[in-house]
Predicted model as a PDB file, atoms N, CA, C, CB and O in Angstrom, pLDDT in the B-factor column:
MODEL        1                                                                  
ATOM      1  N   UNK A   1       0.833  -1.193   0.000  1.00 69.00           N  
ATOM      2  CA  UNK A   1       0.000   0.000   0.000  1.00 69.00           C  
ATOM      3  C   UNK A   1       0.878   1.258   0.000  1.00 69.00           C  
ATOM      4  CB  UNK A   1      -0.948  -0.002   1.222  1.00 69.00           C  
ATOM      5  O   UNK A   1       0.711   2.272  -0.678  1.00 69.00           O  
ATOM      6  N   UNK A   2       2.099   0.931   1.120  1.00 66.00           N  
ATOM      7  CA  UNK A   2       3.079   2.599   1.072  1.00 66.00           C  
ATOM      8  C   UNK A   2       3.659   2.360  -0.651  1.00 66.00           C  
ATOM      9  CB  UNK A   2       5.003   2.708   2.676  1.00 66.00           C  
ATOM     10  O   UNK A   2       4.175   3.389  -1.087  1.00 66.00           O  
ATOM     11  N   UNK A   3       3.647   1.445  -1.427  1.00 67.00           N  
ATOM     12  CA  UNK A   3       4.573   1.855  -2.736  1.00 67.00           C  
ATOM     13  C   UNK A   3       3.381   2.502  -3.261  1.00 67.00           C  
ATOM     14  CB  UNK A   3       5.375   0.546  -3.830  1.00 67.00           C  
ATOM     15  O   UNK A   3       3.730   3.455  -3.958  1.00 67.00           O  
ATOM     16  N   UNK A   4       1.846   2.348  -3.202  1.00 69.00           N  
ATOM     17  CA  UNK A   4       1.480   3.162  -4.000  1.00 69.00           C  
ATOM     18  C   UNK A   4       0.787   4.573  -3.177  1.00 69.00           C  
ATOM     19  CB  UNK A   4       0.601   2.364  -4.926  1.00 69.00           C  
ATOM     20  O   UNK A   4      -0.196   5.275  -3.417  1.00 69.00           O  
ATOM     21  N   UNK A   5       1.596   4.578  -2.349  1.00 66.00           N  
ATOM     22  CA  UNK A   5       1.379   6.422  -1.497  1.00 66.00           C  
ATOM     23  C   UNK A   5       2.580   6.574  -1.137  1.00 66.00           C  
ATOM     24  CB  UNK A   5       0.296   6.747   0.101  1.00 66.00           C  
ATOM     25  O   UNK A   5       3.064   6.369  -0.024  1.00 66.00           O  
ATOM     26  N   UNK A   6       2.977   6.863  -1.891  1.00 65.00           N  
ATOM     27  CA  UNK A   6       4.682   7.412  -1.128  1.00 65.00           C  
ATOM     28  C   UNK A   6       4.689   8.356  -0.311  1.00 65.00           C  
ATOM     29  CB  UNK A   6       5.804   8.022  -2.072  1.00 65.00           C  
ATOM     30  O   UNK A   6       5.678   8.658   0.357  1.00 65.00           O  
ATOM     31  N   UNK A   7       3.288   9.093  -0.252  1.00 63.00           N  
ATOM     32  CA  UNK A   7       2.980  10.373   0.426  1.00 63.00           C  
ATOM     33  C   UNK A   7       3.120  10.035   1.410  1.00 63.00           C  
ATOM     34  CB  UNK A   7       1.862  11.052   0.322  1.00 63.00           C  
ATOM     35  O   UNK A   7       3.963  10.695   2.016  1.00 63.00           O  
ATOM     36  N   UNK A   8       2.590   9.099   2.063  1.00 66.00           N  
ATOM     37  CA  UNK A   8       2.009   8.529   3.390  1.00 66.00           C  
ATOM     38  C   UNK A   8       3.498   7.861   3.818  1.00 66.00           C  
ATOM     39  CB  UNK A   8       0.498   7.270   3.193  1.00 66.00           C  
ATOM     40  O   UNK A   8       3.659   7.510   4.987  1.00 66.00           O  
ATOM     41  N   UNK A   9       4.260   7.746   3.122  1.00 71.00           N  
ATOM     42  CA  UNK A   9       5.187   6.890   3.930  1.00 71.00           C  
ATOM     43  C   UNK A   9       6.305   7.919   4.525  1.00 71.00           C  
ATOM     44  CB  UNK A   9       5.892   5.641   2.953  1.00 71.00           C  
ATOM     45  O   UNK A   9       6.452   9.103   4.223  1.00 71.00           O  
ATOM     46  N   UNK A  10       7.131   7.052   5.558  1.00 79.00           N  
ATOM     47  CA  UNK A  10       7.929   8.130   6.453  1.00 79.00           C  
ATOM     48  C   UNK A  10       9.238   7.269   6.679  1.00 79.00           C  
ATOM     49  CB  UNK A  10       7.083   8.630   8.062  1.00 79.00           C  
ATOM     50  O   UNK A  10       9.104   6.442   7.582  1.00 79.00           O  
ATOM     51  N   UNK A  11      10.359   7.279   6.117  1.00 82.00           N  
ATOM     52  CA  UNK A  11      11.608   6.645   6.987  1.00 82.00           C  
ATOM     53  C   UNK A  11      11.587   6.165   8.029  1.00 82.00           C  
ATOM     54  CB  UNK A  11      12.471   7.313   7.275  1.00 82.00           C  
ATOM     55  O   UNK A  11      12.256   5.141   8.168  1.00 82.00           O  
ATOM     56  N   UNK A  12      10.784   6.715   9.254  1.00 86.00           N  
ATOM     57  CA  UNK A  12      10.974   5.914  10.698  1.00 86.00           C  
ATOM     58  C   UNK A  12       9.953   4.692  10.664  1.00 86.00           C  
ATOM     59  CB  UNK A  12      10.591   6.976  12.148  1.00 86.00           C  
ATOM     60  O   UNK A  12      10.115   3.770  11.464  1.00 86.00           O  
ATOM     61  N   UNK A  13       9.089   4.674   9.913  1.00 87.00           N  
ATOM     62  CA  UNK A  13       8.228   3.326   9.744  1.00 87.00           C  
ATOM     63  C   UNK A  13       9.022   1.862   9.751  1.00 87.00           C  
ATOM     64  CB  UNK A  13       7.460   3.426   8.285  1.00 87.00           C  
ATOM     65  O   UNK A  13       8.584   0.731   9.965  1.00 87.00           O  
ATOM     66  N   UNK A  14      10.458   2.364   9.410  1.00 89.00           N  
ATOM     67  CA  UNK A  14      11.226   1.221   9.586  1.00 89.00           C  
ATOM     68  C   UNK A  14      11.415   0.500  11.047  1.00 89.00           C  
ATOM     69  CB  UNK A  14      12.459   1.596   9.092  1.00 89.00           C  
ATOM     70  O   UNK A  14      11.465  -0.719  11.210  1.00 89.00           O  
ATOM     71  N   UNK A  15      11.525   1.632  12.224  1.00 92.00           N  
ATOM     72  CA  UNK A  15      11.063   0.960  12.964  1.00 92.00           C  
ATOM     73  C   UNK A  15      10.375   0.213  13.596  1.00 92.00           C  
ATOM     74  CB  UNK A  15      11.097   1.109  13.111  1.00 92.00           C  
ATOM     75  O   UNK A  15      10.758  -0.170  14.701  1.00 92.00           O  
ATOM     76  N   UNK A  16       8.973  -0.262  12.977  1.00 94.00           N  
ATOM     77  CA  UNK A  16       8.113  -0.418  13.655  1.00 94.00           C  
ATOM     78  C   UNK A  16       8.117  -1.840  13.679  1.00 94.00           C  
ATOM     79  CB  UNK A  16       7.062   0.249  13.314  1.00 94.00           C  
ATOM     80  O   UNK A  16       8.306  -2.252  12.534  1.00 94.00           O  
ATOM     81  N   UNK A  17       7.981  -2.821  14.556  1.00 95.00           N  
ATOM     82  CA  UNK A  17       8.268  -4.420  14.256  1.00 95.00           C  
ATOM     83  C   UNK A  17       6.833  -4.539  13.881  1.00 95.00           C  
ATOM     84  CB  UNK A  17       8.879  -5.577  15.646  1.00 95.00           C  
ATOM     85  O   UNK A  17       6.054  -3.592  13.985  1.00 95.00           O  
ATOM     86  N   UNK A  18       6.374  -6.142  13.283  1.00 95.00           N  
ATOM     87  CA  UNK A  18       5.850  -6.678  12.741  1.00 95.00           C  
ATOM     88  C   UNK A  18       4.115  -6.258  13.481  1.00 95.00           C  
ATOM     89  CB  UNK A  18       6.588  -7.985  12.704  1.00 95.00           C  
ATOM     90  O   UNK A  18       3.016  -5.955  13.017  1.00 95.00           O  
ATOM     91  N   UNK A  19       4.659  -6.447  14.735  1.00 97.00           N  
ATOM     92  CA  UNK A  19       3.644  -6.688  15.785  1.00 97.00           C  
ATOM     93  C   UNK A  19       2.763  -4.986  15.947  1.00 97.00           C  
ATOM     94  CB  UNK A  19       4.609  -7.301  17.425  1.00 97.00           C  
ATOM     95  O   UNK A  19       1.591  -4.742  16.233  1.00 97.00           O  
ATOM     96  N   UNK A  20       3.804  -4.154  15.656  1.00 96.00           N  
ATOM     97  CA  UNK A  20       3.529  -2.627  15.562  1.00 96.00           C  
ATOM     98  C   UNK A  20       2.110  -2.661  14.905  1.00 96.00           C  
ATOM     99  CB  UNK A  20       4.727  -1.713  14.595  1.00 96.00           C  
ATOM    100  O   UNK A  20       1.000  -2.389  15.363  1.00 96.00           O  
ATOM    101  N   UNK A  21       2.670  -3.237  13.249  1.00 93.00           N  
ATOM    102  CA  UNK A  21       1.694  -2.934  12.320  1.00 93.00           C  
ATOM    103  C   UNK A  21       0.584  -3.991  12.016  1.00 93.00           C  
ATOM    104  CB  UNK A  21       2.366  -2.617  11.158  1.00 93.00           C  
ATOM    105  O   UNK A  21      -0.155  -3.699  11.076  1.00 93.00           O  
ATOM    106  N   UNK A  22       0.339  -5.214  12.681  1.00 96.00           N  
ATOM    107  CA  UNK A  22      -0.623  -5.754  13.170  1.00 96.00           C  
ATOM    108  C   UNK A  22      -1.427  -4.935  14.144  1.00 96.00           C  
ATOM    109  CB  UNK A  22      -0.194  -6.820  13.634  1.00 96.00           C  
ATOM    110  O   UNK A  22      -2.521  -4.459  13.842  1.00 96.00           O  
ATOM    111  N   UNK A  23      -0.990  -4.818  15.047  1.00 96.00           N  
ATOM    112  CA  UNK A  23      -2.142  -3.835  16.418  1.00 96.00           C  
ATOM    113  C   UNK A  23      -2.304  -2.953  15.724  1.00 96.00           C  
ATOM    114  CB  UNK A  23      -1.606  -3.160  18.071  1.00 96.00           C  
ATOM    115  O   UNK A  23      -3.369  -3.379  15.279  1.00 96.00           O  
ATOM    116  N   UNK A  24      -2.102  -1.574  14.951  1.00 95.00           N  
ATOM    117  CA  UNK A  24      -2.482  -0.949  13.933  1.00 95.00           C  
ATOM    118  C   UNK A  24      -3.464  -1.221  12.803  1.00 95.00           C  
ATOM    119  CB  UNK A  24      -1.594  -0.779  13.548  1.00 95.00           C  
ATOM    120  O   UNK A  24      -4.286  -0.362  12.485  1.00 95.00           O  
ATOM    121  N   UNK A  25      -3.377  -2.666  12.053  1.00 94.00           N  
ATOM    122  CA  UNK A  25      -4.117  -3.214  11.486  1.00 94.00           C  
ATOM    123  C   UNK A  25      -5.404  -3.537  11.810  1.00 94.00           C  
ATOM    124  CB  UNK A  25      -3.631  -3.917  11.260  1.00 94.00           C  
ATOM    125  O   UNK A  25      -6.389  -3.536  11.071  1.00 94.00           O  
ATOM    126  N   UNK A  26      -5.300  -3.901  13.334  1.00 96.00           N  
ATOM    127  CA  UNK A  26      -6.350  -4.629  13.888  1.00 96.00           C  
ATOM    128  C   UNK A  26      -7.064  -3.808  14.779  1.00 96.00           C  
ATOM    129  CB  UNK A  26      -5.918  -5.802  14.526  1.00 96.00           C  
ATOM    130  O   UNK A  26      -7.896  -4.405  15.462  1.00 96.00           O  
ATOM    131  N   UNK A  27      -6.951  -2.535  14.961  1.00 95.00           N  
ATOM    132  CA  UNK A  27      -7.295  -1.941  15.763  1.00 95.00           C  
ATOM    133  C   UNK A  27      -7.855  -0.822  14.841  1.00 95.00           C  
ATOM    134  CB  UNK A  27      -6.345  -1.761  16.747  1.00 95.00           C  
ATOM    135  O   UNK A  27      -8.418   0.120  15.401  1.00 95.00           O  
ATOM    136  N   UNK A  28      -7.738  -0.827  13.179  1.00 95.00           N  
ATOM    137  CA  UNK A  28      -9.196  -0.135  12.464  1.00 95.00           C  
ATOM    138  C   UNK A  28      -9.576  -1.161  11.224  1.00 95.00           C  
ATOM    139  CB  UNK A  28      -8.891   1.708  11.704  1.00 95.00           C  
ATOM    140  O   UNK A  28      -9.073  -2.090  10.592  1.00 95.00           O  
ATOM    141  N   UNK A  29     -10.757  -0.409  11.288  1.00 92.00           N  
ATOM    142  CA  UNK A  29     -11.373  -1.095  10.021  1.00 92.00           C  
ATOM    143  C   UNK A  29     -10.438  -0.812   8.567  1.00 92.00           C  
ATOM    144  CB  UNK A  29     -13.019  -0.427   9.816  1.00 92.00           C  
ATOM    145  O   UNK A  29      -9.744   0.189   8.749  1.00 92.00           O  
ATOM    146  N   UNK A  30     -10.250  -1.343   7.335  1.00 91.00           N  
ATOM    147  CA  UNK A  30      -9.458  -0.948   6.244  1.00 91.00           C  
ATOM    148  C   UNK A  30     -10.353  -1.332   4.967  1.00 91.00           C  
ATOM    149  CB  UNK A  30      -7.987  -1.673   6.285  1.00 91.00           C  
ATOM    150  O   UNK A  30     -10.031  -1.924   3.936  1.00 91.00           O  
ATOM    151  N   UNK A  31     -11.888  -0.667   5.479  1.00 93.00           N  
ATOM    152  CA  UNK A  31     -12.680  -1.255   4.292  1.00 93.00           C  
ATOM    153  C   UNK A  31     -12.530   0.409   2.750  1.00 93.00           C  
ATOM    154  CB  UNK A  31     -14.890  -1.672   5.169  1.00 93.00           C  
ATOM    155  O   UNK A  31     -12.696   0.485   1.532  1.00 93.00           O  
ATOM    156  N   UNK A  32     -12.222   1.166   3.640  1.00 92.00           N  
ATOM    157  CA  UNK A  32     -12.368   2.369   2.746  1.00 92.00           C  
ATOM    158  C   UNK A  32     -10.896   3.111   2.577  1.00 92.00           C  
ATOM    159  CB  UNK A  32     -13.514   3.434   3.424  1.00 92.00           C  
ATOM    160  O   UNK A  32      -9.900   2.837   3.248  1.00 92.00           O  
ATOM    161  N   UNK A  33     -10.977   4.101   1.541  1.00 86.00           N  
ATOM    162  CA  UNK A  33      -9.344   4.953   1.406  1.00 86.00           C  
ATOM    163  C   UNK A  33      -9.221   5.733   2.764  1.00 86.00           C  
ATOM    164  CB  UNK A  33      -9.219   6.317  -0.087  1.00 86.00           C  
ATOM    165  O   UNK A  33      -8.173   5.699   3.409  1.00 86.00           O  
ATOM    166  N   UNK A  34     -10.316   6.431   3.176  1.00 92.00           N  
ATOM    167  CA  UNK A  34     -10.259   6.695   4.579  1.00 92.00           C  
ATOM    168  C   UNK A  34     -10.018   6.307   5.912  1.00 92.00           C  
ATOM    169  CB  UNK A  34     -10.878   6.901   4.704  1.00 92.00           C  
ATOM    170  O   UNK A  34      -9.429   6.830   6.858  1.00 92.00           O  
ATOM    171  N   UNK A  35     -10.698   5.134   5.716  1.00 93.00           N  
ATOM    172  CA  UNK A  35     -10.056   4.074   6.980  1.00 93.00           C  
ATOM    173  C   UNK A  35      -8.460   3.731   6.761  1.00 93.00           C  
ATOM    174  CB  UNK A  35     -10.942   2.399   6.959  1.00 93.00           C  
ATOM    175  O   UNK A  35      -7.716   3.471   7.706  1.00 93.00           O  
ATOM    176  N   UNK A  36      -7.989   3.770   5.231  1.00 89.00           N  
ATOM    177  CA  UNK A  36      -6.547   3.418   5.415  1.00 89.00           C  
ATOM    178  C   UNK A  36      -5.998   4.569   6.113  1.00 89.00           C  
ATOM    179  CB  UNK A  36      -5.759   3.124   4.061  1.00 89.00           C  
ATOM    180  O   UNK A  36      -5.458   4.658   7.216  1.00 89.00           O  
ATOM    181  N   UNK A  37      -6.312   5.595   5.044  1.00 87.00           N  
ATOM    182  CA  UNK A  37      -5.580   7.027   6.151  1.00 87.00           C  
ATOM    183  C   UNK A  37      -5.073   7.229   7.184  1.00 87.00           C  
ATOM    184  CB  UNK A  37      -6.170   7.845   6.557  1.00 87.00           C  
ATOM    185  O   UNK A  37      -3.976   7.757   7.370  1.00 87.00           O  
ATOM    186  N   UNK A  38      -5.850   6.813   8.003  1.00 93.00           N  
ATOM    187  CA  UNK A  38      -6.545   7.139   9.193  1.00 93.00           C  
ATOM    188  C   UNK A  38      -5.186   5.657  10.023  1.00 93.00           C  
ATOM    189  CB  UNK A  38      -8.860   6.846   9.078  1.00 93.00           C  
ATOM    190  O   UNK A  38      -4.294   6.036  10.782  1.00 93.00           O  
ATOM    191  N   UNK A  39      -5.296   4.600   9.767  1.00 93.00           N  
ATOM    192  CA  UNK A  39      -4.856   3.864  10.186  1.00 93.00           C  
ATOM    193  C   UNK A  39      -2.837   4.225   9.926  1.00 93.00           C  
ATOM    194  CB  UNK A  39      -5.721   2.691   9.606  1.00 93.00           C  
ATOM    195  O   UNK A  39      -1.881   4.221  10.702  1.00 93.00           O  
ATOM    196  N   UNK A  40      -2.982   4.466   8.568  1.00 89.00           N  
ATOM    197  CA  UNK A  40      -1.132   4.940   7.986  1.00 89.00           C  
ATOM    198  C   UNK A  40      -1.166   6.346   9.315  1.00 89.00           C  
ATOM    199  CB  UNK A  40      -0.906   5.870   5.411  1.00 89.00           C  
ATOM    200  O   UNK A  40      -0.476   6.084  10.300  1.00 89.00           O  
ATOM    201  N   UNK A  41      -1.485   6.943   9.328  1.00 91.00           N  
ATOM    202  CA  UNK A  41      -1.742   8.211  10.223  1.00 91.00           C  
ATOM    203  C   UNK A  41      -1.224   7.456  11.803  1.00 91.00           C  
ATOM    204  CB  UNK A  41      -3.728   8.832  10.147  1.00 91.00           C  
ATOM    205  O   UNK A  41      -0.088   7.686  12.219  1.00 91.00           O  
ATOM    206  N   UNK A  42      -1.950   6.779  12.394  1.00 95.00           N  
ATOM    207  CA  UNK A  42      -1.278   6.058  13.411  1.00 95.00           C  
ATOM    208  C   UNK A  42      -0.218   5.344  13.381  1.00 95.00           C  
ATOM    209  CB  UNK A  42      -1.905   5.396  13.840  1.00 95.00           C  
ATOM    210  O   UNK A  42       0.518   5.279  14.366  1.00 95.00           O  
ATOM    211  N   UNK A  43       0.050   4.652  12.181  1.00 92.00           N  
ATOM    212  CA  UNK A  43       1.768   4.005  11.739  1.00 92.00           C  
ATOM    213  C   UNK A  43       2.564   5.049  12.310  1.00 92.00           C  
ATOM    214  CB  UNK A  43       2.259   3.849   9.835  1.00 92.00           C  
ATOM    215  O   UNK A  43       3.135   5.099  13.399  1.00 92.00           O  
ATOM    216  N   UNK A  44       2.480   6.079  11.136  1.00 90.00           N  
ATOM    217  CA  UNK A  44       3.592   6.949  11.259  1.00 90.00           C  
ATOM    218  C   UNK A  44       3.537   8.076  12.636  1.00 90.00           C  
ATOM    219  CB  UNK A  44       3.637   7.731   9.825  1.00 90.00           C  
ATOM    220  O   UNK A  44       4.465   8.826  12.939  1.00 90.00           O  
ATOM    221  N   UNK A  45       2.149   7.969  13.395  1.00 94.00           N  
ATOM    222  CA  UNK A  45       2.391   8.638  14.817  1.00 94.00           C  
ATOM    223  C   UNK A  45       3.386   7.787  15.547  1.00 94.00           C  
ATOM    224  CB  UNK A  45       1.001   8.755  15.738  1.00 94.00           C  
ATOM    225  O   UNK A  45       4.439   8.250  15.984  1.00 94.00           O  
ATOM    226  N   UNK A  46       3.053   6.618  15.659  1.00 96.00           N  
ATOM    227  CA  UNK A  46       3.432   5.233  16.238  1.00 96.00           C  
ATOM    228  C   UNK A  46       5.417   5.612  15.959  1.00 96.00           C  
ATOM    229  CB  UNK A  46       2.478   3.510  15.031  1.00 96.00           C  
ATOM    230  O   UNK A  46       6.224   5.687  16.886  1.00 96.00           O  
ATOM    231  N   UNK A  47       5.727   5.770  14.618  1.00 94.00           N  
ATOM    232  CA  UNK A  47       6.818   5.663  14.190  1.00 94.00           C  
ATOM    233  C   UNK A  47       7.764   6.888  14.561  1.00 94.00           C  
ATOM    234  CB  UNK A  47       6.644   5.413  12.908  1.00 94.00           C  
ATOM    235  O   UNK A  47       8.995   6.923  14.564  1.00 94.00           O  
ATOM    236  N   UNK A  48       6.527   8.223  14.981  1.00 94.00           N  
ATOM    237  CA  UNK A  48       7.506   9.260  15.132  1.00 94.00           C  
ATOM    238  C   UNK A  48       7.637   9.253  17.011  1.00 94.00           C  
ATOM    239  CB  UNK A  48       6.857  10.913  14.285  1.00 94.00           C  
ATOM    240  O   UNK A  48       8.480   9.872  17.659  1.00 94.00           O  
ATOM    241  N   UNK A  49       6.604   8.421  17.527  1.00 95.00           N  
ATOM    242  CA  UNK A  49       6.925   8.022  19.176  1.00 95.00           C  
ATOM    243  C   UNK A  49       8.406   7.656  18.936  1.00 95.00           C  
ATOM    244  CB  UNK A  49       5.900   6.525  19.967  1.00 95.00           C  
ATOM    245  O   UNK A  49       9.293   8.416  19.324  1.00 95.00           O  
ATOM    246  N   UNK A  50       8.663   6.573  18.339  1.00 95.00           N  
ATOM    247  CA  UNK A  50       9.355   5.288  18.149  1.00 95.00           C  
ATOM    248  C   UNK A  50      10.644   5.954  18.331  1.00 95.00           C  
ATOM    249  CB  UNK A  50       9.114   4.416  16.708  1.00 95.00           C  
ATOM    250  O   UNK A  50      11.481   5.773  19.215  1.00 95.00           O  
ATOM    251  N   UNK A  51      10.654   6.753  17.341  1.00 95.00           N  
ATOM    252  CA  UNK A  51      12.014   7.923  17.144  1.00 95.00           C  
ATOM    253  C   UNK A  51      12.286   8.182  17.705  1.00 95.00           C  
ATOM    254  CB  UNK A  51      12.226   8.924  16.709  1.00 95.00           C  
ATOM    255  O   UNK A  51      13.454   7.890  17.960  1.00 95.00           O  
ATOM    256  N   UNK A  52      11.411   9.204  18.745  1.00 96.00           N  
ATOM    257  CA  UNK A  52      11.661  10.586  19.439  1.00 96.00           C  
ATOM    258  C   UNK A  52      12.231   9.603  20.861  1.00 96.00           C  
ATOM    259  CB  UNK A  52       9.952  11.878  19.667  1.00 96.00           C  
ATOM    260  O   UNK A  52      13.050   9.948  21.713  1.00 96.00           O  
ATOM    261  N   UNK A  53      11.673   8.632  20.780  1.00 96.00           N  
ATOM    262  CA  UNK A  53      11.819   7.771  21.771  1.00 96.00           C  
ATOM    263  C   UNK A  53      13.642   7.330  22.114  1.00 96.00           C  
ATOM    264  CB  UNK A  53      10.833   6.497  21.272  1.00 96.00           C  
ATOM    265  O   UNK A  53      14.195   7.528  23.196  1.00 96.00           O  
ATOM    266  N   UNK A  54      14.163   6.838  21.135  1.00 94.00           N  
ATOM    267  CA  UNK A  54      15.652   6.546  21.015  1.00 94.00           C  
ATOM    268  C   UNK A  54      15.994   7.688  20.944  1.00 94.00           C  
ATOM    269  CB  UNK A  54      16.221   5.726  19.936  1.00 94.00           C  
ATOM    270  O   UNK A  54      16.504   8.026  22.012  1.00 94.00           O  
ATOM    271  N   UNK A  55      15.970   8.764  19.956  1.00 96.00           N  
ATOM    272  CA  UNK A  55      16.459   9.689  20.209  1.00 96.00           C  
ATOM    273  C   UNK A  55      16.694  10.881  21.664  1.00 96.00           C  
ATOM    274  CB  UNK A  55      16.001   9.950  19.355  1.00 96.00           C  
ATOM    275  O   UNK A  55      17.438  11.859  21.743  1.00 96.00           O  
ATOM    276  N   UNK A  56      16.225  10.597  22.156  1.00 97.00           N  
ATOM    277  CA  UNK A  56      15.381  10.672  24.189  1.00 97.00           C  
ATOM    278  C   UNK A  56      16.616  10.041  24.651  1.00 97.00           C  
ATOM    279  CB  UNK A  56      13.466   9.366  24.838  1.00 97.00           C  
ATOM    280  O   UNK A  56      17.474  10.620  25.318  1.00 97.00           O  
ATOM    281  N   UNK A  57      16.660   8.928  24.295  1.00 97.00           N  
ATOM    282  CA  UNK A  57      17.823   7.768  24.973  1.00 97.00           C  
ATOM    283  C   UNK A  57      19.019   8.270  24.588  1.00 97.00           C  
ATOM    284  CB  UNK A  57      17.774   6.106  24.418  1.00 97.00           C  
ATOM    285  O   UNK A  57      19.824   8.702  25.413  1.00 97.00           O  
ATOM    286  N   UNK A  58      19.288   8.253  23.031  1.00 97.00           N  
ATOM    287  CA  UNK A  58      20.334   8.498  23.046  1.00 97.00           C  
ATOM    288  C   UNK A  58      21.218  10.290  23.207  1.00 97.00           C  
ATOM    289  CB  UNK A  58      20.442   7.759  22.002  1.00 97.00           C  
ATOM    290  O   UNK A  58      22.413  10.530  23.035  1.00 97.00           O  
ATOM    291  N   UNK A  59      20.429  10.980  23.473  1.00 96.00           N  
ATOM    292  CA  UNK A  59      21.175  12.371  23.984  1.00 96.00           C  
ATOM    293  C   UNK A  59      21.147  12.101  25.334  1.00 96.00           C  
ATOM    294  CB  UNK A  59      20.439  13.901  23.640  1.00 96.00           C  
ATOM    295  O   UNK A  59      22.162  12.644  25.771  1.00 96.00           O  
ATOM    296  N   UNK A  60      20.368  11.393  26.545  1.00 96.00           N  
ATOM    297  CA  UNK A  60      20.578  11.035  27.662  1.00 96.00           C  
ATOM    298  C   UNK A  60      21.808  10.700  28.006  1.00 96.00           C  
ATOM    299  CB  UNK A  60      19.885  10.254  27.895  1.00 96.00           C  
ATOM    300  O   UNK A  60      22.389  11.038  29.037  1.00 96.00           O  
ATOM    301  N   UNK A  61      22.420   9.693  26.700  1.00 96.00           N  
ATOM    302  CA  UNK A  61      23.641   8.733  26.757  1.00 96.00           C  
ATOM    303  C   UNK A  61      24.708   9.640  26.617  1.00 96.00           C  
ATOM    304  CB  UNK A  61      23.709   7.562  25.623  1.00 96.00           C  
ATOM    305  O   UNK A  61      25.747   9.633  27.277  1.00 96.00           O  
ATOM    306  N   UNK A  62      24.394  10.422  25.719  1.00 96.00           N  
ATOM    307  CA  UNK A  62      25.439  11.387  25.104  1.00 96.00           C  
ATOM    308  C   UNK A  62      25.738  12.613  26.409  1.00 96.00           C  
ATOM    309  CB  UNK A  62      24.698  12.172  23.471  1.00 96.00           C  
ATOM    310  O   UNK A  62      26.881  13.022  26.611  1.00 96.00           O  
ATOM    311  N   UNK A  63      24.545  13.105  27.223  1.00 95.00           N  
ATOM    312  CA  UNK A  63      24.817  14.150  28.278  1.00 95.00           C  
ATOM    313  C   UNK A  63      25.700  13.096  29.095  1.00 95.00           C  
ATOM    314  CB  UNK A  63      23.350  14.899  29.140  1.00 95.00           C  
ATOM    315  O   UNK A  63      26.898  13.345  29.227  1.00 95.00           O  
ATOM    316  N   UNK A  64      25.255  12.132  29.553  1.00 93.00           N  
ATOM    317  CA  UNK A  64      25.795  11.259  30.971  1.00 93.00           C  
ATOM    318  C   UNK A  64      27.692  11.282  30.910  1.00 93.00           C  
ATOM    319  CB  UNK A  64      25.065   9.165  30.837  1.00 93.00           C  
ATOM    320  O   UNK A  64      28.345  10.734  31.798  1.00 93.00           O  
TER     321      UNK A  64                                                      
ENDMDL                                                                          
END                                                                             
């Protein structure tokens, strides 16, 4: 689906393990273009947590 929205896609999505984008999956409906939206929209919230998250860690590492 991200090859045909490149819009929607984001580099940190790489983080997300398998299990990420199952509970994402399963947690909306994907009967309409809207429901995908809506669901890629939480990927890539999910993905920019994910980030901000290591990145958190690693300037922690870097002050200490």
């Amino acid at each position: 689906m991200l090859d045909e929205l490149p819009a929607q896609s984001l580099p940190a999505l790489k983080l997300l393990s398998p299990d990420d984008w199952l509970a994402i999956a399963r947690a909306h409906e994907l009967d309409t273009a809207a429901d995908i939206r809506v669901a890629l929209a939480d990927l890539r919230a999910l993905a920019r947590k994910k980030f901000g998250e290591m990145l958190q860690e690693g300037l922690r590492r870097f002050s200490e």
